[in-house]
Each structure stands twice: as structure tokens, then as C-alpha cells.
MOPAC internal coordinates of N, CA, C and O (Angstrom, degrees):
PM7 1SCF
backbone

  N    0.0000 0     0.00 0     0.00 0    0    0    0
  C    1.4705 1     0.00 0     0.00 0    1    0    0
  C    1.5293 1   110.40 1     0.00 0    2    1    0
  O    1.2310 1   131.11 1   138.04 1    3    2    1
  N    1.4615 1    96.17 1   -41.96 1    3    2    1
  C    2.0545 1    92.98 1  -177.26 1    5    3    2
  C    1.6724 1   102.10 1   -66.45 1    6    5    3
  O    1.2310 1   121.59 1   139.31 1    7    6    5
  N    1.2160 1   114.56 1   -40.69 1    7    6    5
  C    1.7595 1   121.21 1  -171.56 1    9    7    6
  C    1.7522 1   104.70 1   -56.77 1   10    9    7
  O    1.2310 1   132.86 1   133.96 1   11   10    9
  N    1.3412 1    92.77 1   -46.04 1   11   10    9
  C    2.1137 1    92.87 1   166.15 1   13   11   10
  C    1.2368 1   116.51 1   -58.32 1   14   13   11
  O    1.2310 1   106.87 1   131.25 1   15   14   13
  N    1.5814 1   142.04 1   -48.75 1   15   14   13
  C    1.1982 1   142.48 1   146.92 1   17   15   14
  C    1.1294 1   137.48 1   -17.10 1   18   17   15
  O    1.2310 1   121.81 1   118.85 1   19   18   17
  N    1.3541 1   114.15 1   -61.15 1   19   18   17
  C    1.7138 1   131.98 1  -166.96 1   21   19   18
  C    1.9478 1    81.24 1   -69.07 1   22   21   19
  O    1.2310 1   116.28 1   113.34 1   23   22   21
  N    1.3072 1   124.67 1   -66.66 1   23   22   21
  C    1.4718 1   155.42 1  -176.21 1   25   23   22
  C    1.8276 1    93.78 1   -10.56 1   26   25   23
  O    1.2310 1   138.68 1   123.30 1   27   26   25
  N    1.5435 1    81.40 1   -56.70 1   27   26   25
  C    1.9385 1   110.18 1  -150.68 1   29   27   26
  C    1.8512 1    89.89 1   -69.80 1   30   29   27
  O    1.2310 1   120.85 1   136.87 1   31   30   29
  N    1.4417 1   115.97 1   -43.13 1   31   30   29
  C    1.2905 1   147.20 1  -156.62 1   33   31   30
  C    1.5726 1    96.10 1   -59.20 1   34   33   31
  O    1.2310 1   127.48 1   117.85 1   35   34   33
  N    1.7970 1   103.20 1   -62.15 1   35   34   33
  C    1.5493 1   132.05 1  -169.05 1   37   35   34
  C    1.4642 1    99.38 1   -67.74 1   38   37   35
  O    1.2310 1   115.57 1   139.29 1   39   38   37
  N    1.3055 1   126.01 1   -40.71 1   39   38   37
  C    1.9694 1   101.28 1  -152.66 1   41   39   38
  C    1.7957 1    86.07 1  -101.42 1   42   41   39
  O    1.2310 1   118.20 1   167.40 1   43   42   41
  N    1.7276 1   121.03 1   -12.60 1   43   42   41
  C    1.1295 1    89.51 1   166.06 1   45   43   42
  C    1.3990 1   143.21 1   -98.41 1   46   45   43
  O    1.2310 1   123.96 1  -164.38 1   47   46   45
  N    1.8035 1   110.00 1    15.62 1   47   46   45
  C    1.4409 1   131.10 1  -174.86 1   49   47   46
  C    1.7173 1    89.80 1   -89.49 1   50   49   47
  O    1.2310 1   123.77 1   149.99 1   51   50   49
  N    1.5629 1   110.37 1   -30.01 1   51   50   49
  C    1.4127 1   111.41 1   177.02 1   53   51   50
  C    1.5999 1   132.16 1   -63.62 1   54   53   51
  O    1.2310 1   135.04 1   144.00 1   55   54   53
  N    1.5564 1    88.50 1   -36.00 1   55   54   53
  C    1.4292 1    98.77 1   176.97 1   57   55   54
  C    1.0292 1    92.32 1   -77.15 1   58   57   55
  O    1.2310 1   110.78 1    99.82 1   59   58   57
  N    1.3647 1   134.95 1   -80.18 1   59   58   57
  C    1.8996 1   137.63 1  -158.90 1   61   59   58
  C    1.9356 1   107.05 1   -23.36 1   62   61   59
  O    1.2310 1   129.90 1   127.13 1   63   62   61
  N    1.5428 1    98.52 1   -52.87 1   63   62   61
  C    1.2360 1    94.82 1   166.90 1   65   63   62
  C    1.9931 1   142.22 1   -64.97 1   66   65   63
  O    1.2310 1   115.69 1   154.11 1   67   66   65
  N    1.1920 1   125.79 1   -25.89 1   67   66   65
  C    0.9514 1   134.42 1   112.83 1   69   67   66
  C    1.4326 1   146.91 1    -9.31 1   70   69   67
  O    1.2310 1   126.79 1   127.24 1   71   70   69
  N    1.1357 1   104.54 1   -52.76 1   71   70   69
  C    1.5757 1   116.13 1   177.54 1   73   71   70
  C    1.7020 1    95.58 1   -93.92 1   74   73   71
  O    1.2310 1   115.79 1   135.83 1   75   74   73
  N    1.4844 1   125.59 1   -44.17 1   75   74   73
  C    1.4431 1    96.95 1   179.79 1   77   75   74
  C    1.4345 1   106.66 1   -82.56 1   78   77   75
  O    1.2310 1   103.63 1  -166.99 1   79   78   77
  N    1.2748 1   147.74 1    13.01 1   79   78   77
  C    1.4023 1   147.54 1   170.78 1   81   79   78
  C    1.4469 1   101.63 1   -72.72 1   82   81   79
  O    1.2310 1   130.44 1   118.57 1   83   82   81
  N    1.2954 1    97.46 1   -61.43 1   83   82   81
  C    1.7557 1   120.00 1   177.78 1   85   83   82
  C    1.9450 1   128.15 1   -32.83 1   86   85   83
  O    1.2310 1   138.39 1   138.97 1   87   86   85
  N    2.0363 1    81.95 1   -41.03 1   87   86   85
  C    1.4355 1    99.50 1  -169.67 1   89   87   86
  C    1.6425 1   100.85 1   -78.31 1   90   89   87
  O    1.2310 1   120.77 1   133.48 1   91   90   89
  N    1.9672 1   116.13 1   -46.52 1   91   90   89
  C    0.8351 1   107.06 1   168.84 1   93   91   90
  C    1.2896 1   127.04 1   -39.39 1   94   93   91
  O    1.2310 1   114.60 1   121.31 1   95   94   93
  N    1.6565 1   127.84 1   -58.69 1   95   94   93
  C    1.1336 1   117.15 1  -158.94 1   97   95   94
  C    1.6967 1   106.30 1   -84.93 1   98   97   95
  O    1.2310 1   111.48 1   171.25 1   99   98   97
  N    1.1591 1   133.66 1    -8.75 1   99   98   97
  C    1.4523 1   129.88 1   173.12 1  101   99   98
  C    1.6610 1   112.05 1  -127.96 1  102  101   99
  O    1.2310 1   124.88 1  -113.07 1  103  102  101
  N    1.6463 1   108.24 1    66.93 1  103  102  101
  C    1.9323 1   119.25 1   159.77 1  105  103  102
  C    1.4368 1   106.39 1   -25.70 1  106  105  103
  O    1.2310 1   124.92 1   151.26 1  107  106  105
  N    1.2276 1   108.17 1   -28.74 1  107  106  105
  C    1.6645 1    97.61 1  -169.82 1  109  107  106
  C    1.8854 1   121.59 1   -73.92 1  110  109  107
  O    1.2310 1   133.15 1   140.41 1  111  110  109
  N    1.3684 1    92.20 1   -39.59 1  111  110  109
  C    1.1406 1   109.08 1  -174.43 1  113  111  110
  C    1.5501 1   136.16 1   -54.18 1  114  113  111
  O    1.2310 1   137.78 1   151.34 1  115  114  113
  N    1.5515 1    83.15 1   -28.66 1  115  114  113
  C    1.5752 1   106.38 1   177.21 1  117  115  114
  C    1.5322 1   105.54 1   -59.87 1  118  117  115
  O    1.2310 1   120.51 1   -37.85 1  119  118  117
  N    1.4210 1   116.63 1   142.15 1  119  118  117
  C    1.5572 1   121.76 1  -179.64 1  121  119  118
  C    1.5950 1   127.79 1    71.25 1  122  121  119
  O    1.2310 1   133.89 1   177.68 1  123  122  121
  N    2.0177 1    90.75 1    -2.32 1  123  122  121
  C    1.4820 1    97.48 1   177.33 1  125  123  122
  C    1.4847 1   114.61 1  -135.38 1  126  125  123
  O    1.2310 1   121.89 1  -110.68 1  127  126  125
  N    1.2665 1   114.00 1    69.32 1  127  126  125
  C    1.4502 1   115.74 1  -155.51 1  129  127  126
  C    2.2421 1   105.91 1   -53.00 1  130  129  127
  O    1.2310 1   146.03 1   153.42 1  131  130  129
  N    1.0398 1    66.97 1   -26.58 1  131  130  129
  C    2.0964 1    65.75 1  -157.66 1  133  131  130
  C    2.0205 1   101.41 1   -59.99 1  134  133  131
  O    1.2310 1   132.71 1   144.95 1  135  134  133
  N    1.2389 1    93.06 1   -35.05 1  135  134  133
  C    1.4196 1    97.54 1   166.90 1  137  135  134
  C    1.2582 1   133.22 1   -49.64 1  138  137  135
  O    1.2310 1   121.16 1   174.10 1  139  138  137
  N    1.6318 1   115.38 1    -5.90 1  139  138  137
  C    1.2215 1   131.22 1  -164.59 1  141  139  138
  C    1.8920 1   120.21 1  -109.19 1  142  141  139
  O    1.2310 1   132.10 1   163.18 1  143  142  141
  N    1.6352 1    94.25 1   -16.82 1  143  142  141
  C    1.0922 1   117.04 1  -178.82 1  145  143  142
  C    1.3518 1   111.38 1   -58.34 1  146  145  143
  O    1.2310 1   116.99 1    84.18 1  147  146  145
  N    1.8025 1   123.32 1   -95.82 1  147  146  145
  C    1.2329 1   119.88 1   160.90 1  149  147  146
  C    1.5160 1   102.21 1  -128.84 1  150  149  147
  O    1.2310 1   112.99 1   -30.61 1  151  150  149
  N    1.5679 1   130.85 1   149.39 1  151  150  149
  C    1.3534 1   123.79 1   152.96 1  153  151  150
  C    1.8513 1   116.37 1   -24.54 1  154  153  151
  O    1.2310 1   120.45 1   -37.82 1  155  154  153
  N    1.0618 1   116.75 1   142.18 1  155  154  153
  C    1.1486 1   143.21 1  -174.07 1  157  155  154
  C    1.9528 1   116.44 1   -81.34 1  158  157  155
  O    1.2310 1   120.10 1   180.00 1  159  158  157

């Protein structure tokens, strides 16, 4: 149960990081999620 935790703990400090990497490199994106999907 703790090993599911730490798990749950890890991929979401992973994602958070990610998404602010993400935000850095695309200002635009912020406030426009669909834009994020693929170019159009």
C-alpha cells in the first residue's frame, strides 16, 4: 500500500514538472488547452 503511494507521489511530481517545463516553453498555451493537443 505505501509502494502505491510513494508511486502515486512520483509520477505526479513528474507530471507537475512537465507541465511547468511545457508552460515555459509554450506562453501561448496557457488558458488554451486544445491548442496543446496537436497543431491543426
Amino acid at each position: 500500500q505505501r509502494g502505491k503511494q510513494k508511486q502515486d507521489d512520483f509520477f505526479k511530481r513528474i507530471q507537475d514538472m512537465l507541465v511547468v517545463e511545457a508552460s515555459k516553453r509554450i506562453p501561448i498555451a496557457q488558458g488554451l488547452p486544445w491548442t496543446t493537443d496537436e497543431p491543426q
